[in-house]
N, CA, C and O atoms as CSV, one atom per row, in Angstrom:
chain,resi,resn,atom,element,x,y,z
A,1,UNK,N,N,0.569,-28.960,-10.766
A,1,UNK,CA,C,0.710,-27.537,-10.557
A,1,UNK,C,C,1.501,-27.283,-9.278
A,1,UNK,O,O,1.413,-27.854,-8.191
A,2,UNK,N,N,2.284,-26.301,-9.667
A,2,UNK,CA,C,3.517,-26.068,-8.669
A,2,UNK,C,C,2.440,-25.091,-6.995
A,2,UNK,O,O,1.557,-24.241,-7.113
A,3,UNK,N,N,2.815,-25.478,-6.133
A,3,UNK,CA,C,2.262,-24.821,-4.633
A,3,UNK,C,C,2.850,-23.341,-4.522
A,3,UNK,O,O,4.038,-23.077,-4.709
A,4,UNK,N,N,2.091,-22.625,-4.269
A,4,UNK,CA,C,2.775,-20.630,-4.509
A,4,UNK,C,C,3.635,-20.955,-3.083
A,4,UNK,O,O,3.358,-21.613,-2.080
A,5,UNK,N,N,4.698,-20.244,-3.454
A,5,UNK,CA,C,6.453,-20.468,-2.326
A,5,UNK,C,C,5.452,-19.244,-1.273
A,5,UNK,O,O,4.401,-18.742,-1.672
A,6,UNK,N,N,6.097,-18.955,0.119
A,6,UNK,CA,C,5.774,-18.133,0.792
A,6,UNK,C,C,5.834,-16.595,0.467
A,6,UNK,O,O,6.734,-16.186,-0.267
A,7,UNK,N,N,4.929,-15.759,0.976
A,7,UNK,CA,C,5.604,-14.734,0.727
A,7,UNK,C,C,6.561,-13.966,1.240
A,7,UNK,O,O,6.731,-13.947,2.459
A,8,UNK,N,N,7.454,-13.099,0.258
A,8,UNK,CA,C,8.556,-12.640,0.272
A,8,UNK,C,C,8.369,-11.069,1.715
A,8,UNK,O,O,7.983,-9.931,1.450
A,9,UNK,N,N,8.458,-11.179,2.010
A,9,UNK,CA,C,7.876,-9.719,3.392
A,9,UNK,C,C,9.140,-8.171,3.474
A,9,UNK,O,O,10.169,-8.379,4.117
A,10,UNK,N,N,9.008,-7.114,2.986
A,10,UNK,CA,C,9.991,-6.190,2.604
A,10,UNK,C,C,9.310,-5.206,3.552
A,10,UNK,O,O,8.161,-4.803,3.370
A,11,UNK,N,N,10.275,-4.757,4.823
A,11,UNK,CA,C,9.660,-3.430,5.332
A,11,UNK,C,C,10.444,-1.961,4.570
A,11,UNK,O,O,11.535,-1.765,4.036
A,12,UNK,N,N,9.410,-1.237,4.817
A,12,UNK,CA,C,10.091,-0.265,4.016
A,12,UNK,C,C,10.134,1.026,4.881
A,12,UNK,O,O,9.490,0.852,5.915
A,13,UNK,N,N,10.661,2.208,4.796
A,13,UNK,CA,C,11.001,2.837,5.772
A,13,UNK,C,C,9.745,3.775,6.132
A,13,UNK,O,O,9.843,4.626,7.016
A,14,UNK,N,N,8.739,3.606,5.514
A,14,UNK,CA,C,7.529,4.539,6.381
A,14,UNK,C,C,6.547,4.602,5.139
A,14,UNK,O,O,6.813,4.258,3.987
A,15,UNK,N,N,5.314,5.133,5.638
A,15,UNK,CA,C,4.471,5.439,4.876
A,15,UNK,C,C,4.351,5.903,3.595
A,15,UNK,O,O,3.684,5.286,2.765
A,16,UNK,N,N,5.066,7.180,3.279
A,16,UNK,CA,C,5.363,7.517,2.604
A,16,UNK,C,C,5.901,6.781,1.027
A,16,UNK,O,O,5.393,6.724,-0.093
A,17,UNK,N,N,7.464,6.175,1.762
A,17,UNK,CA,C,7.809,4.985,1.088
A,17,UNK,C,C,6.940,4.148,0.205
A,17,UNK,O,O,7.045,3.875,-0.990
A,18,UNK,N,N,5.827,3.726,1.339
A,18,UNK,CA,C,4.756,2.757,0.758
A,18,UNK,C,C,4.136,3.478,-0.302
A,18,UNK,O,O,4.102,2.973,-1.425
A,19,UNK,N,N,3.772,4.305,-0.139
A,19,UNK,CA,C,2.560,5.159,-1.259
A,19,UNK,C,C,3.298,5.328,-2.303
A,19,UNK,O,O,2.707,5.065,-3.350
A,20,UNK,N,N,4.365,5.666,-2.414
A,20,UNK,CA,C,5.487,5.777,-3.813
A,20,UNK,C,C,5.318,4.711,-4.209
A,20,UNK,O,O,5.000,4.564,-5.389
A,21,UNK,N,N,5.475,3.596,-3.346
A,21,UNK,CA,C,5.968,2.514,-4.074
A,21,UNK,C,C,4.468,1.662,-4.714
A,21,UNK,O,O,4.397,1.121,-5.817
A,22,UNK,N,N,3.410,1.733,-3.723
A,22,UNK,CA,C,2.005,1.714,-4.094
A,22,UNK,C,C,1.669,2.385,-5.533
A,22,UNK,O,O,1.165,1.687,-6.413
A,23,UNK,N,N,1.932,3.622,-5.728
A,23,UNK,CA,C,1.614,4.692,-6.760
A,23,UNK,C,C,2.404,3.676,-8.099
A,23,UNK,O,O,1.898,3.439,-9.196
A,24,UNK,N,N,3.420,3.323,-7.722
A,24,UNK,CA,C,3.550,2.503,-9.505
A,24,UNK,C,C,3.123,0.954,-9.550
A,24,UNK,O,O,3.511,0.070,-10.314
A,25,UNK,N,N,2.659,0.930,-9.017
A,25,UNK,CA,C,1.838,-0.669,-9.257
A,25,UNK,C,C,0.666,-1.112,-9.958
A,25,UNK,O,O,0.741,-0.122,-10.685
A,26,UNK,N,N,-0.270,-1.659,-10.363
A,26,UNK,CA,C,-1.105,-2.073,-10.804
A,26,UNK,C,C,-2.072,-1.556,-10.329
A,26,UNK,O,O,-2.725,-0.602,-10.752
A,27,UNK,N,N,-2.225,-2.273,-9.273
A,27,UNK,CA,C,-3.048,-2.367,-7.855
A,27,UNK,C,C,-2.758,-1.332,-7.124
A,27,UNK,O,O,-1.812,-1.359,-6.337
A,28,UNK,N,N,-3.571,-0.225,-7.294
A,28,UNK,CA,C,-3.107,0.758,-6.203
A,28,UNK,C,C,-4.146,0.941,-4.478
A,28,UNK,O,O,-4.936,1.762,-4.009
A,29,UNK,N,N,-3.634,-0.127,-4.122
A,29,UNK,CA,C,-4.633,-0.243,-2.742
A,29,UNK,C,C,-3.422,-0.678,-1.574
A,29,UNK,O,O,-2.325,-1.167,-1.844
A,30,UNK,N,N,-3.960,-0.348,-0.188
A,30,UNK,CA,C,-3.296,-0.039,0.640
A,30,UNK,C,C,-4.222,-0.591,2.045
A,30,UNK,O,O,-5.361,-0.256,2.369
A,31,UNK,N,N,-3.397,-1.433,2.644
A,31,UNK,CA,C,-4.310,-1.952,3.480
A,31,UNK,C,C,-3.629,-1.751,4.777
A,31,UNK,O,O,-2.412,-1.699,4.960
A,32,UNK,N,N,-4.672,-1.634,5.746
A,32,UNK,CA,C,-4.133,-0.656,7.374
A,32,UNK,C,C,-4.841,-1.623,7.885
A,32,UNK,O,O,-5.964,-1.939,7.493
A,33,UNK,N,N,-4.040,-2.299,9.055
A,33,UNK,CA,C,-4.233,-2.911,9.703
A,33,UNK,C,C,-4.205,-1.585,11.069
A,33,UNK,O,O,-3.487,-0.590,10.973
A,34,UNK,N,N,-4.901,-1.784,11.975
A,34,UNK,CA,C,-5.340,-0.570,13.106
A,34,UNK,C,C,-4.570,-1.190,14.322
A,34,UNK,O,O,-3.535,-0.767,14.837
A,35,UNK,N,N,-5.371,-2.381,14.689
A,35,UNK,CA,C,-5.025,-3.157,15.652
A,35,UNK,C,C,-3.423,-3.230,16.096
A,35,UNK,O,O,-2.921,-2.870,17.160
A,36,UNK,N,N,-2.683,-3.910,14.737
A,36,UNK,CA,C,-1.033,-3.988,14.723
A,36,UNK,C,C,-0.493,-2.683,14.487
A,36,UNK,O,O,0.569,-2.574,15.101
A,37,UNK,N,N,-0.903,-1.258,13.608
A,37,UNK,CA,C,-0.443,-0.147,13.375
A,37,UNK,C,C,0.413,-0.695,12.284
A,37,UNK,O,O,1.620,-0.465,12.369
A,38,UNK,N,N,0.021,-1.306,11.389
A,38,UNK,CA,C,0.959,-1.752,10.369
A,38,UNK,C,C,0.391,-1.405,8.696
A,38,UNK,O,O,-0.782,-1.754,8.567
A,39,UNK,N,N,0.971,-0.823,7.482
A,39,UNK,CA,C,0.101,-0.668,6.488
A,39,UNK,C,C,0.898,-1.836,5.586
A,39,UNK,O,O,1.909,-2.466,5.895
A,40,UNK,N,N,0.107,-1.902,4.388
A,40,UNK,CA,C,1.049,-3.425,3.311
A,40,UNK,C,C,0.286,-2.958,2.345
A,40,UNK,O,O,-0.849,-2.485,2.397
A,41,UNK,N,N,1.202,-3.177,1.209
A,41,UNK,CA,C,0.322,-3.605,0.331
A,41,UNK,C,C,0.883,-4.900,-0.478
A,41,UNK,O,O,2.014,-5.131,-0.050
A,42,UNK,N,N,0.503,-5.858,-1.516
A,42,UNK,CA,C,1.070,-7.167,-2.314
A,42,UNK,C,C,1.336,-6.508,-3.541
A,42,UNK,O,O,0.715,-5.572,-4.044
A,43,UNK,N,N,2.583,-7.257,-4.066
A,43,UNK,CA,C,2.429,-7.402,-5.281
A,43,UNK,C,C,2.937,-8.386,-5.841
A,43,UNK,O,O,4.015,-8.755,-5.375
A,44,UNK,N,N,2.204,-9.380,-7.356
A,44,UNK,CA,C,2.480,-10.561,-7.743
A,44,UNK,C,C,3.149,-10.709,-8.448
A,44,UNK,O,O,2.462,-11.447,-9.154
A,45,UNK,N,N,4.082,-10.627,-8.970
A,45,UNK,CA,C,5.223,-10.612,-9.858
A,45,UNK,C,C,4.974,-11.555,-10.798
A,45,UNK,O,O,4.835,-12.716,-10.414
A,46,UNK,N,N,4.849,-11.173,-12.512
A,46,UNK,CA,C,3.882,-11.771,-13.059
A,46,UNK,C,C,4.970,-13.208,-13.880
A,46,UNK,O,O,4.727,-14.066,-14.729
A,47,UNK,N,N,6.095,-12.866,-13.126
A,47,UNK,CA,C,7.062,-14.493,-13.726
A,47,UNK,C,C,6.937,-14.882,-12.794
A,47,UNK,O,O,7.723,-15.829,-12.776
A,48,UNK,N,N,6.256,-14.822,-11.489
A,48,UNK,CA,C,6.837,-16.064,-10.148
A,48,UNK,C,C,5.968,-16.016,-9.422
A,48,UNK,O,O,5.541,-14.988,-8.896
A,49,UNK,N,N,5.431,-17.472,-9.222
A,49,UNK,CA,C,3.795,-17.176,-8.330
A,49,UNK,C,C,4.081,-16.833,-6.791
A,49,UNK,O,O,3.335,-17.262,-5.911
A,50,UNK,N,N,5.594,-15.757,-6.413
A,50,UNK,CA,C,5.856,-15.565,-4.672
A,50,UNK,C,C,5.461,-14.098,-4.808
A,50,UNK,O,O,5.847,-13.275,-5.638
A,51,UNK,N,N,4.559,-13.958,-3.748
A,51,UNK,CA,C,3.172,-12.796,-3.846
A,51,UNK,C,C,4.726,-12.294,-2.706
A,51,UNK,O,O,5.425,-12.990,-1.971
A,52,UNK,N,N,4.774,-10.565,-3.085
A,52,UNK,CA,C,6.037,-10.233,-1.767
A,52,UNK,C,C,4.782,-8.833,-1.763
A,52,UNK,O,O,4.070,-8.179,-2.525
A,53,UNK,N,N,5.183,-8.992,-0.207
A,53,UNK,CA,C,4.598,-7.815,0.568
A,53,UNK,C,C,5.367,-7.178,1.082
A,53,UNK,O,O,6.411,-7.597,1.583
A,54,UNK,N,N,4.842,-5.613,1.038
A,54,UNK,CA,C,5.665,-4.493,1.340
A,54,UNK,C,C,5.371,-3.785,2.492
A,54,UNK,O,O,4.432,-3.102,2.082
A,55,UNK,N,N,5.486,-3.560,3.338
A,55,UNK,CA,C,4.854,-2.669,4.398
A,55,UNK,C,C,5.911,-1.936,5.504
A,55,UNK,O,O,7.123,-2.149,5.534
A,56,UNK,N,N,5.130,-0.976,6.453
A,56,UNK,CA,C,5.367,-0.584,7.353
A,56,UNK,C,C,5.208,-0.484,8.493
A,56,UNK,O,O,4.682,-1.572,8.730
A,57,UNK,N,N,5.267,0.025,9.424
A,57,UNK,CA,C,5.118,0.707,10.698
A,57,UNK,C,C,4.418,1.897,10.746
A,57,UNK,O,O,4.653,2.933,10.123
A,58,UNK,N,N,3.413,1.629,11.651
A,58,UNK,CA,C,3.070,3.681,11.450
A,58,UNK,C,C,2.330,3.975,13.112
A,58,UNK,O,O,1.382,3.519,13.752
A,59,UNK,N,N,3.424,5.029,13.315
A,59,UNK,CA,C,2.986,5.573,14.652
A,59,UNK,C,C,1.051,6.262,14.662
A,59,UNK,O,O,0.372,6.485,15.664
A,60,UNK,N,N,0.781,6.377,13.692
A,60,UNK,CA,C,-0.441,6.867,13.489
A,60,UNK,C,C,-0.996,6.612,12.398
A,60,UNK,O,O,-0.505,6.946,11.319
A,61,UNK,N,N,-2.406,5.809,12.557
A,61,UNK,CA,C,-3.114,5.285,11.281
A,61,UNK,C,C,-3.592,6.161,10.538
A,61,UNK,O,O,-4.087,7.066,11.210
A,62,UNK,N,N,-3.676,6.318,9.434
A,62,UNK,CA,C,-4.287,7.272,8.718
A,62,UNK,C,C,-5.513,7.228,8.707
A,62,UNK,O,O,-5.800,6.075,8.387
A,63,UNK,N,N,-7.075,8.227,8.986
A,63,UNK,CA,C,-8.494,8.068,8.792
A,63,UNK,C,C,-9.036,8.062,7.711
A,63,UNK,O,O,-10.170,7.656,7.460
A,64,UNK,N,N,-8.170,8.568,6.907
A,64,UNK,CA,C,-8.802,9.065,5.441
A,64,UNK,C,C,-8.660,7.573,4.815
A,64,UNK,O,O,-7.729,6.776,4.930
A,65,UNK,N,N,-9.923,7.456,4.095
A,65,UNK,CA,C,-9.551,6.675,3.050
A,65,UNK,C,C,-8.856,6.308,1.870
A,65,UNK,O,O,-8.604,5.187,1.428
A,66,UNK,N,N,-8.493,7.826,1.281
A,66,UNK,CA,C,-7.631,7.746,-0.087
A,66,UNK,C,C,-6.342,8.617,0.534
A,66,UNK,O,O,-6.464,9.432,1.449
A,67,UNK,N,N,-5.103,8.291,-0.128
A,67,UNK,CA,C,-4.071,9.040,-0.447
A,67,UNK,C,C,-3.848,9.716,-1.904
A,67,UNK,O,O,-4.019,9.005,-2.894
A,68,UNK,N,N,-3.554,10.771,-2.023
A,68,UNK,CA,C,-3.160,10.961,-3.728
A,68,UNK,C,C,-1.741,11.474,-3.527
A,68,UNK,O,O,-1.343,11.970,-2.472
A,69,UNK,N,N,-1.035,11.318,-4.592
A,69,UNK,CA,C,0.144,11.788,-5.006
A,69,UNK,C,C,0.208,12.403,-6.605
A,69,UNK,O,O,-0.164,12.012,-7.711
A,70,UNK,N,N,0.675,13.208,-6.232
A,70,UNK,CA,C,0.987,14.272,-7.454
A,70,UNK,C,C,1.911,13.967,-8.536
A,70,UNK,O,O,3.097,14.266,-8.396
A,71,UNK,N,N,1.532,13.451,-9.514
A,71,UNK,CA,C,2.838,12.831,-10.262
A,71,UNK,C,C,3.913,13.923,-10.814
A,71,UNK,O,O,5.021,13.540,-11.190
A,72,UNK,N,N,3.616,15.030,-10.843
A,72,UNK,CA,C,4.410,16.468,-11.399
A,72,UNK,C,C,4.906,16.753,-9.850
A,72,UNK,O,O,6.097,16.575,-9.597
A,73,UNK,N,N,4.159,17.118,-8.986
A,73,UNK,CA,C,5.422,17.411,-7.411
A,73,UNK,C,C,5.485,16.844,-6.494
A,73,UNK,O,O,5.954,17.351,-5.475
A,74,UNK,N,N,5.007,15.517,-6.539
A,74,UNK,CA,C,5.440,14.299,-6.045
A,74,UNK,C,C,4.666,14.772,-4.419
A,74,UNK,O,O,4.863,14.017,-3.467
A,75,UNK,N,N,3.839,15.995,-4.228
A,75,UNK,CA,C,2.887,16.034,-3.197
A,75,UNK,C,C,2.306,14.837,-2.882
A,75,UNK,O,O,2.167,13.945,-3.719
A,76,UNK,N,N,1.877,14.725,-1.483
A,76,UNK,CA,C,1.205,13.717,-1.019
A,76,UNK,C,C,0.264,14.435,0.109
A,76,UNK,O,O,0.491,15.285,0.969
A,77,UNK,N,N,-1.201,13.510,-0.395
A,77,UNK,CA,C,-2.274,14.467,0.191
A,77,UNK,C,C,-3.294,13.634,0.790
A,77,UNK,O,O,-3.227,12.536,0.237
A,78,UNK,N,N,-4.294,13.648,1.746
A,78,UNK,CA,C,-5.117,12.322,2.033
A,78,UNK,C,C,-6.654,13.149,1.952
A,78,UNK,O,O,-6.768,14.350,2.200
A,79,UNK,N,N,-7.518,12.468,1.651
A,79,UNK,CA,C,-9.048,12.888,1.351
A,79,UNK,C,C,-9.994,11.718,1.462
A,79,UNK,O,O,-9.874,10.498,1.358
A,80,UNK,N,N,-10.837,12.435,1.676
A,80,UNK,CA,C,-11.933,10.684,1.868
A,80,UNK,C,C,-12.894,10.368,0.488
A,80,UNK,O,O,-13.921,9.689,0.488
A,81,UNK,N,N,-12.400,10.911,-0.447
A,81,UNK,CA,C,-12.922,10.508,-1.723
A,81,UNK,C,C,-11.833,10.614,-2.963
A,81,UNK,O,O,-10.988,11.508,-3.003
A,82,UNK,N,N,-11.954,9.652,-3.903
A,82,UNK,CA,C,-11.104,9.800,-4.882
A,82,UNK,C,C,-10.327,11.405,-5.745
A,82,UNK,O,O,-10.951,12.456,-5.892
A,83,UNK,N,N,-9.730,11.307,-5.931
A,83,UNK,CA,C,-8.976,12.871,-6.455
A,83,UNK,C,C,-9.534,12.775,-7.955
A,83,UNK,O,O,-9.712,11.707,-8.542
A,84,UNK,N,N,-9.803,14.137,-8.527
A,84,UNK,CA,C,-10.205,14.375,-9.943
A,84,UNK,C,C,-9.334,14.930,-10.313
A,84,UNK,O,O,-9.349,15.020,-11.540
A,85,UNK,N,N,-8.424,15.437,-9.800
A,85,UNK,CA,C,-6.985,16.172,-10.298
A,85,UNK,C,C,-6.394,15.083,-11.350
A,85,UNK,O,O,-6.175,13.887,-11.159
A,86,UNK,N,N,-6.266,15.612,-12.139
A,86,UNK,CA,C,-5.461,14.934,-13.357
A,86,UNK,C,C,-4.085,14.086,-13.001
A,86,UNK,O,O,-3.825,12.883,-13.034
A,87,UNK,N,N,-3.577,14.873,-12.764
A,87,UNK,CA,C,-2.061,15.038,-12.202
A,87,UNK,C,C,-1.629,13.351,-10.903
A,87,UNK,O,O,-0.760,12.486,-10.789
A,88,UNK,N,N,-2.840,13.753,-10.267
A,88,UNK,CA,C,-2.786,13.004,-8.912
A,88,UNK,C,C,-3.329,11.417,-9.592
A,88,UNK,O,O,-4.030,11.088,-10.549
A,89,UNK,N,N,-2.420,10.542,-8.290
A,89,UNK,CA,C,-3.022,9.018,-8.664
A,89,UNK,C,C,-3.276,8.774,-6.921
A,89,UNK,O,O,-2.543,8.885,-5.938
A,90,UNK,N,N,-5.071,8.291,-7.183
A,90,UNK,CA,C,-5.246,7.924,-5.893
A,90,UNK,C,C,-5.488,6.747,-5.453
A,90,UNK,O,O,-6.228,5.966,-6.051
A,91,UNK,N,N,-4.720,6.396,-4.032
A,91,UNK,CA,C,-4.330,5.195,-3.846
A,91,UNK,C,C,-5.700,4.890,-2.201
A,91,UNK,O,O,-5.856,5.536,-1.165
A,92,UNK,N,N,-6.394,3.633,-2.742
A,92,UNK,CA,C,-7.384,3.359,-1.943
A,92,UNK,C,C,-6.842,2.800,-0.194
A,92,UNK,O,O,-5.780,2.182,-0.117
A,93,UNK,N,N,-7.220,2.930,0.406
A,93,UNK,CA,C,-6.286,2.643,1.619
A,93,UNK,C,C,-7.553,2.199,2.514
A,93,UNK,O,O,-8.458,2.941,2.895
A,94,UNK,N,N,-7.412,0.841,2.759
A,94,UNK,CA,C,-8.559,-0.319,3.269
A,94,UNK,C,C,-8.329,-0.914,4.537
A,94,UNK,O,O,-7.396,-1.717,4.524
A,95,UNK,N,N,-9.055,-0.722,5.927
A,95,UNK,CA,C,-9.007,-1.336,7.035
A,95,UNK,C,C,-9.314,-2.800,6.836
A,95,UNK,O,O,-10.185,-3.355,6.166
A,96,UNK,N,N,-8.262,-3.313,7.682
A,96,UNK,CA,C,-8.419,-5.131,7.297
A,96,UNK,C,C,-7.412,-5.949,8.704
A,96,UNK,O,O,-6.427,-5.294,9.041
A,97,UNK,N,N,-7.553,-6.747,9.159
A,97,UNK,CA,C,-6.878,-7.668,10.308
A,97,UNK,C,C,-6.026,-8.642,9.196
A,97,UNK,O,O,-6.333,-9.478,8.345
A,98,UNK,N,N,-5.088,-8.186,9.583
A,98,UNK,CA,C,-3.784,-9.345,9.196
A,98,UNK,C,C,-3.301,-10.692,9.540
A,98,UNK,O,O,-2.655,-11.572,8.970
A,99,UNK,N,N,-4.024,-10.470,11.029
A,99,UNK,CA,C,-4.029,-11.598,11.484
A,99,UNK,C,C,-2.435,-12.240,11.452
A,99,UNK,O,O,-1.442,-11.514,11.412
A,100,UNK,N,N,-2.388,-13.587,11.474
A,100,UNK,CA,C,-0.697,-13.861,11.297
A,100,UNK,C,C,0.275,-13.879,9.850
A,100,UNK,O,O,1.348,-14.446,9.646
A,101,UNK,N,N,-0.507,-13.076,9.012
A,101,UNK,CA,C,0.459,-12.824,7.541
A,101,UNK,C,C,1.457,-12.096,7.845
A,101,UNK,O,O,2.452,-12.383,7.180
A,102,UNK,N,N,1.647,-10.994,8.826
A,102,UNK,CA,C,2.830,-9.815,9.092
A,102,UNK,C,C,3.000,-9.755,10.898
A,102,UNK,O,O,3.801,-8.978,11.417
């Protein structure tokens, strides 16, 4: 069995960015590192075992736990519990130490 290659590391231009790009994935979770001010999330690309991570920079961590985005006006909103809005897909956003991955 082949050893998983490193991962692939993509910054992207801000938060925002991330949550779009979070919002069409599988996995809609979002992990905030506090310490570094950095958010990421993975995704595994299901032909190639190189896990690439996406992240940012953020002058200010977000408190809330969830983000939602509006799939009709592409709003973006933060709440500390999941959204029941139809419309909206909410993306879980998890304190975690990165330690030396980013």
């Amino acid at each position: 069995m082949r050893e998983p290659a490193s991962p692939i590391k993509i910054e992207v231009a801000d938060l925002e960015q991330l949550l779009l790009l979070t919002s069409s994935m599988r996995s809609t979770i979002i992990h905030l590192d506090e310490e570094k001010k950095l958010a990421y999330c993975f995704l595994i690309p299901i032909a190639s075992l190189t896990p690439i991570i996406y992240y940012c920079k953020l002058d200010k961590v977000p408190v809330e736990k969830f983000a939602y985005i509006n799939r009709v006006t592409g709003e973006i909103r933060f709440g500390d519990k999941p959204s029941t809005e139809p419309n909206d897909i909410s993306i879980l956003m998890v304190r975690v130490k990165s330690g030396e991955m980013l």
